[in-house]
C-alpha positions as CSV (number, residue, x, y, z in Angstrom):
1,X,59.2,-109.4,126.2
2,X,62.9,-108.3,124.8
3,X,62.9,-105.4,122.7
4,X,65.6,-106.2,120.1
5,X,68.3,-102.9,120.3
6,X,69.2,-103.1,116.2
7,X,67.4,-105.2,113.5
8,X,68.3,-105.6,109.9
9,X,65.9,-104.4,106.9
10,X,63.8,-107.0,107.7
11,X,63.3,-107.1,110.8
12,X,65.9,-109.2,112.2
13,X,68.9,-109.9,114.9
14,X,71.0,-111.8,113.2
15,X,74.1,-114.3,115.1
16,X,76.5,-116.6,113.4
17,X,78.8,-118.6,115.1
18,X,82.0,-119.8,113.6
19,X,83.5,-123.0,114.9
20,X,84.5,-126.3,114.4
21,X,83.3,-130.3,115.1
22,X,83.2,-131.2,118.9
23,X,83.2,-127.5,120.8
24,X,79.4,-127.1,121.1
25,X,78.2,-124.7,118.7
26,X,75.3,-126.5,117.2
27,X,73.9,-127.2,121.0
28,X,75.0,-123.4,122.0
29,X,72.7,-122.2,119.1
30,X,69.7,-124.2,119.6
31,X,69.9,-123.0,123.7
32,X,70.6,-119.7,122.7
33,X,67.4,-119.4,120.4
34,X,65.5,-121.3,122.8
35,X,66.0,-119.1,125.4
36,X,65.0,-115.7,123.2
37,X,61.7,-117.3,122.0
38,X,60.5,-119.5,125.2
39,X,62.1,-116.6,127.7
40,X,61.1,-113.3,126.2
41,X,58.0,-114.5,123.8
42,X,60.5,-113.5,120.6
43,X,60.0,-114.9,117.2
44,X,63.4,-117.4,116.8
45,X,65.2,-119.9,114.2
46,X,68.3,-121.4,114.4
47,X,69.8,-123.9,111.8
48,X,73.2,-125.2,111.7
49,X,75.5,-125.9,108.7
50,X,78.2,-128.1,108.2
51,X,80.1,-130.9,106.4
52,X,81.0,-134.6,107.8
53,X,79.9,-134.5,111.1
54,X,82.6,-135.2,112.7
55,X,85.5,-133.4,115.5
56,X,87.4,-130.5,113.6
57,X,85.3,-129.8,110.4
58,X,84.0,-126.4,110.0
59,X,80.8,-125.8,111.6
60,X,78.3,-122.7,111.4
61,X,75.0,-122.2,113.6
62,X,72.9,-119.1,112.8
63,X,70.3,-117.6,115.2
64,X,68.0,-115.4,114.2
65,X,65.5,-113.2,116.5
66,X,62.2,-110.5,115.6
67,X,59.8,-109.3,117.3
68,X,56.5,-111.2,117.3
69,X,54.7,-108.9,115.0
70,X,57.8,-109.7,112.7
71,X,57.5,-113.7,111.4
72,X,60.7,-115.2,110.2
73,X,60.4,-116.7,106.8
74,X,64.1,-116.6,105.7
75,X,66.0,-120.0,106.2
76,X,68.9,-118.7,104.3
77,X,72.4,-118.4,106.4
78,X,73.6,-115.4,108.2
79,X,75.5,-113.3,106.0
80,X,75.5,-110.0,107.3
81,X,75.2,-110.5,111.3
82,X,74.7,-108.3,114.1
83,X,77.3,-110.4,116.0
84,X,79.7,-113.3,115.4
85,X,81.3,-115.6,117.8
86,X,84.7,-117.1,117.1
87,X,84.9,-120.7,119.0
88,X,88.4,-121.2,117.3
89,X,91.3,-119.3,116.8
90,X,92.8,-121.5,114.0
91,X,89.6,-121.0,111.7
92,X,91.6,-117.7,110.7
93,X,93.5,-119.7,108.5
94,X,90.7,-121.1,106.5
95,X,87.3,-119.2,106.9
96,X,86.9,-115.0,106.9
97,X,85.5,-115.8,109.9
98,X,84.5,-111.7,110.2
99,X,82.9,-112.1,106.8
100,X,80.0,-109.6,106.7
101,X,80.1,-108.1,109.9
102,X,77.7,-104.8,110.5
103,X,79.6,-101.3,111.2
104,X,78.1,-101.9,114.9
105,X,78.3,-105.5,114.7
106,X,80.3,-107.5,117.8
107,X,82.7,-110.1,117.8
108,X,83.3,-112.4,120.4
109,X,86.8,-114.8,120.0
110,X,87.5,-117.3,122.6
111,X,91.3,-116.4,123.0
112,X,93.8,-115.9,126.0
113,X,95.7,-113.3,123.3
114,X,95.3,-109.6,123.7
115,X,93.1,-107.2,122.3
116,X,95.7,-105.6,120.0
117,X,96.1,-109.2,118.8
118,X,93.7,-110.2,117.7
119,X,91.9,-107.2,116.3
120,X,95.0,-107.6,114.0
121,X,94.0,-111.1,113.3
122,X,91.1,-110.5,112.2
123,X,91.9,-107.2,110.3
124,X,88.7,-105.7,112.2
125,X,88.6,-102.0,111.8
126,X,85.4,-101.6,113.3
127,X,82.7,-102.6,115.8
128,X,83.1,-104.3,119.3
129,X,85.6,-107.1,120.0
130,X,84.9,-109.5,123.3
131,X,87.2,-111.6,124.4
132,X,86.9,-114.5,126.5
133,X,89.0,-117.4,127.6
134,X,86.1,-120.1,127.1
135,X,89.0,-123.3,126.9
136,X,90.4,-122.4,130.2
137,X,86.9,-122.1,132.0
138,X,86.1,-125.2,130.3
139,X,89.0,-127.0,131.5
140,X,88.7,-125.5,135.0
141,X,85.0,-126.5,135.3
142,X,85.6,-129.7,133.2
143,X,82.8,-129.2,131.1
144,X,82.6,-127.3,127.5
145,X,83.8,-124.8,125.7
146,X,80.2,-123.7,124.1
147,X,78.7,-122.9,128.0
148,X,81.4,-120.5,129.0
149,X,81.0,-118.8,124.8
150,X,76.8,-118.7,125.6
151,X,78.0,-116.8,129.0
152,X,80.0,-114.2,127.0
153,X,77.6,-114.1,123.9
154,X,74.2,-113.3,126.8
155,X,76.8,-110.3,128.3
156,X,77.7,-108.7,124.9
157,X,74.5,-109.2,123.1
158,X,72.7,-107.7,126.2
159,X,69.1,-108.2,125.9
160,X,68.4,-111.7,126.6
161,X,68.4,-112.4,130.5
162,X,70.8,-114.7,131.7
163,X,68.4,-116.4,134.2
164,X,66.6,-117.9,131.0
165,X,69.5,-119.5,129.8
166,X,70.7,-121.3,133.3
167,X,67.1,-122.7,133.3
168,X,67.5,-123.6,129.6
169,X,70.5,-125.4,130.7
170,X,68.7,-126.8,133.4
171,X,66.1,-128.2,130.8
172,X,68.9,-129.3,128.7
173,X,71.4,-131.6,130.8
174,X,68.7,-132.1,133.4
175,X,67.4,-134.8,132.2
176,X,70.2,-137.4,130.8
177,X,72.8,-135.5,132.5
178,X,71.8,-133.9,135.9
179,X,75.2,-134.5,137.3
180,X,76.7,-132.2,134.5
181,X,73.9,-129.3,135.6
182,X,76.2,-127.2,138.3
183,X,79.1,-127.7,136.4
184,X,77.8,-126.0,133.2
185,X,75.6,-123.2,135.0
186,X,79.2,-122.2,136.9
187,X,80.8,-122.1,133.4
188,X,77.9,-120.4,131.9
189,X,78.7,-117.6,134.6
190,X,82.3,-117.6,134.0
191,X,81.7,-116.6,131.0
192,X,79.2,-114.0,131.4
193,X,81.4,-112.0,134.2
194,X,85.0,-112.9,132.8
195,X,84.6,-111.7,129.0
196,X,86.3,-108.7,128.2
197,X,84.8,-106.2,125.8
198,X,86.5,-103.2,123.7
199,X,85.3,-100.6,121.3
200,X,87.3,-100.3,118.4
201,X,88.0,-97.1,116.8
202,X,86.3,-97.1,113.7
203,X,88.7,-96.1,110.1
204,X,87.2,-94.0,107.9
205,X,89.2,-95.3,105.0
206,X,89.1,-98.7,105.9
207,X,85.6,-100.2,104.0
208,X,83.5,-103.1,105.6
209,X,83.6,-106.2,104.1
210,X,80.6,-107.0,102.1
211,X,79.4,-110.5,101.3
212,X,77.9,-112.2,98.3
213,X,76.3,-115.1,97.5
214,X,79.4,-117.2,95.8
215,X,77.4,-118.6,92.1
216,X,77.8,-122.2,91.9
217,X,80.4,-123.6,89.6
218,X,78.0,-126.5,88.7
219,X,75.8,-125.0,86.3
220,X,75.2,-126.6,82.8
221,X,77.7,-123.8,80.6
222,X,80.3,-123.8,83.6
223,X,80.9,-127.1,85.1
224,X,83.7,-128.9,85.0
225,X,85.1,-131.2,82.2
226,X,84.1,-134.6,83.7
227,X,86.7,-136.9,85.5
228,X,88.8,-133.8,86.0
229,X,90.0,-133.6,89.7
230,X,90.5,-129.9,90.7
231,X,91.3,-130.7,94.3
232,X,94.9,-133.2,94.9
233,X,94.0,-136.1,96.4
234,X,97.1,-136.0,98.5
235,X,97.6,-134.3,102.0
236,X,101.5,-132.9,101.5
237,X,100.6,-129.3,101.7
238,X,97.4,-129.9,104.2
239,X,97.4,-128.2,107.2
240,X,95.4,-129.8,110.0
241,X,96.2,-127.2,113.2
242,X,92.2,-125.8,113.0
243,X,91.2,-128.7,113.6
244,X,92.8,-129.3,116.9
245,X,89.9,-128.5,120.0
246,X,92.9,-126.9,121.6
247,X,95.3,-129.3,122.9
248,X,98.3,-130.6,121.5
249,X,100.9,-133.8,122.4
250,X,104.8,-132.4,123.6
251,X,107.2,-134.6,123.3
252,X,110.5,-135.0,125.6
253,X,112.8,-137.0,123.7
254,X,115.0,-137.6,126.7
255,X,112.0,-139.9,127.9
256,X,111.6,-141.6,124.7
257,X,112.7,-145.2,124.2
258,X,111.5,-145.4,120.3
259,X,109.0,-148.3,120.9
260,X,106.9,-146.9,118.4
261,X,103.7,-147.0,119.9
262,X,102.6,-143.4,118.8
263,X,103.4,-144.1,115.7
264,X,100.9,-147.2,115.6
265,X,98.1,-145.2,116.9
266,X,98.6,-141.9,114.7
267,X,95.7,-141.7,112.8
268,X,97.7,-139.1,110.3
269,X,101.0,-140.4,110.4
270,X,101.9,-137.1,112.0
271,X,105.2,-138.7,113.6
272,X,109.2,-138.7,112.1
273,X,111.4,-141.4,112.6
274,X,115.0,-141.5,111.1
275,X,117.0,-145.0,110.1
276,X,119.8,-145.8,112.7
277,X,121.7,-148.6,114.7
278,X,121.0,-149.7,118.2
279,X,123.8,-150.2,120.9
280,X,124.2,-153.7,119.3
281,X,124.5,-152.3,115.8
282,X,121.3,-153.7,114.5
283,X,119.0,-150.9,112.5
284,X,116.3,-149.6,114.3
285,X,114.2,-146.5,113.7
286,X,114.8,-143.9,116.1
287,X,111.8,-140.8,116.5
288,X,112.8,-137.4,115.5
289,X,109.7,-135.6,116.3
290,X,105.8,-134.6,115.3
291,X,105.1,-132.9,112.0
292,X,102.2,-130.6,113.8
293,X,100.9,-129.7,110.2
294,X,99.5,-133.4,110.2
295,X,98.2,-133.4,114.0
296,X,94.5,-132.5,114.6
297,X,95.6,-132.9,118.6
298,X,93.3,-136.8,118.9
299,X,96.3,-137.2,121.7
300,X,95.9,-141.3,121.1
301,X,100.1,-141.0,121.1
302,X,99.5,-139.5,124.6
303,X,97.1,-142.4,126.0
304,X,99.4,-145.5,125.0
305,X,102.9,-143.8,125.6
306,X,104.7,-146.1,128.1
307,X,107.3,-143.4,129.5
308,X,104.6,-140.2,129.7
309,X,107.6,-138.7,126.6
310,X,104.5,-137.6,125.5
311,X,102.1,-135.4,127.3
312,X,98.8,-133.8,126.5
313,X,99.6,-129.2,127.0
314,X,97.7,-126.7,125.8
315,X,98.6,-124.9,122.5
316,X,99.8,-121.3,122.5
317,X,100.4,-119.7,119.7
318,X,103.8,-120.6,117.6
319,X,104.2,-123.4,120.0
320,X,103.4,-126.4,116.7
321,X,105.1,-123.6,114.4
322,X,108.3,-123.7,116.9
323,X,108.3,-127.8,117.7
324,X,107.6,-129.1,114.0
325,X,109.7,-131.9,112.8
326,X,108.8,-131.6,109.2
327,X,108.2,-134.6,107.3
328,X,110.5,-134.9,103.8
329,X,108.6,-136.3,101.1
330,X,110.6,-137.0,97.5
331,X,108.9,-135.1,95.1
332,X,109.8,-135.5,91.4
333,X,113.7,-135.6,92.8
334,X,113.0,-133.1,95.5
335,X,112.3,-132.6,99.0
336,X,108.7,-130.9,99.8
337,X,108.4,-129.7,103.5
């Protein structure tokens, strides 16, 4: 049996994971809990939470682990975990993805950036940050990015066996997906032996941020005046890049022959086209560029492009920030970008 190395005041190892629709982190949860409880005889709950299931909404999966003299009655989510794994860089821009963190808590980001980084990122000023490249083993192994994240989480968290969780793999695409099996149990190691770990120096004058439960704005005295809409129903100043699992469409205009086809299949109307005359004179629409604040990276322009002017790369940071076309939108008489 796994003797837990910290536990809360009640008893518990806490884990949250912090990710979005279509990277695995509902599945990675459920294997990582199965693996404590069936493996190592520990008590074990995981639940996930999240909105429309669908690819690029937020997503949360909390694990919880005690000891089997210790039962687990709390359902509640994680708010103060012993460790936190980041499956998505972009989720800094929308979630305090580090919210509640322990003084000895871990964090583990998939990220190619350095340490320096992202500790600045994140504004962490103390704990453990792991860093692993979980996209690029993914893509290497063609598989996931949550098998290479388990790897990592198994190394940092350090008292779970790894041999557990290759056989709760096993168990897991065995069945329906035996030709998936290798594949997943080589990026499972990848990610055990390639993360990257660092102590961070903790700052005394810094203070950990605490969580509380947000009230609900619902209640009788403090709802909402009925019919009022507090959130725009428009998408001018929404930002879609957290979305994105990673990948993102380039375009090489000196390819492009303006048939529109991207256009046709952008589910977000994420692509700029400006009035002008063909070679004949007659008026054509001729495209400008992609407004990456629109694009959550389906690449569908990438499938039906006719002259490969558009290709799938993967994002790096300032890269949408760099390439954006901006979209102009009259505004009460004004341009919004």
């Amino acid at each position: 049996m796994a003797i837990l190395p910290k536990k809360n005041e009640l008893g518990f190892y806490e884990i949250r994971l912090e990710s979005i629709g279509g990277l695995g982190a509902n599945l990675a949860g459920k294997m990582l809990a199965e693996a404590g409880v069936i493996g190592h005889g520990l008590n074990g709950t995981n639940f996930s939470s999240y909105g429309s299931e669908k690819k690029g909404s937020p997503v949360k999966s909390f694990i919880r682990f005690s000891e089997p003299n210790v039962e687990i009655h709390d359902h509640s989510p994680v708010l103060e975990p012993h460790v936190i794994g980041i499956f998505h860089e972009g989720l800094y821009k929308t979630v305090d993805v580090v919210r509640g963190l322990r003084k000895d808590g871990i964090v583990l980001v998939n990220s190619t950036r350095s340490f320096e980084e992202v500790k600045a990122d994140l504004h962490l000023t103390h704990g453990t940050l792991a860093i692993v490249d979980a996209l690029g083993i993914s893509v290497e192994e063609q598989t996931r990015v949550n098998t290479a994240m388990l790897g990592a989480l198994i190394r940092v968290i350090d008292f779970l066996d790894p041999n557990y969780i290759v056989e709760t793999l096993k168990r897991t695409f065995g069945k329906k997906y035996p030709e998936l099996v290798d594949a997943n149990i080589r990026t499972f190691n990848r990610g055990y032996v390639e993360v990257k770990i660092f102590e961070i120096t903790p700052d005394e004058q810094e203070p950990v941020r605490t969580v509380n439960r947000i009230e609900s704005s619902l209640g009788y005295e403090t709802q909402e005046i009925g019919g009022l809409i507090s959130a725009r129903a428009n998408s001018i100043q929404k930002d879609m890049s957290s979305s994105r699992l990673g990948f993102i469409p380039k375009l090489d205009l000196e390819k492009c022959i303006h048939c529109g086809q991207c256009d046709a299949v952008c589910p977000d109307f994420c692509f700029v086209a400006k009035e002008g005359t063909d070679k004949r004179g007659r008026p054509q629409m001729f495209l400008q560029g992609i407004d990456y604040q629109y694009c959550k990276g389906c690449l569908k322009c990438v499938s039906v492009c006719p002259t490969n002017a558009l290709t799938k790369v993967r994002e790096t940071k300032y890269f949408a920030e760099q390439n954006r076309i901006p979209h102009q939108f009259p505004y009460y008489g004004e341009e919004v970008y």
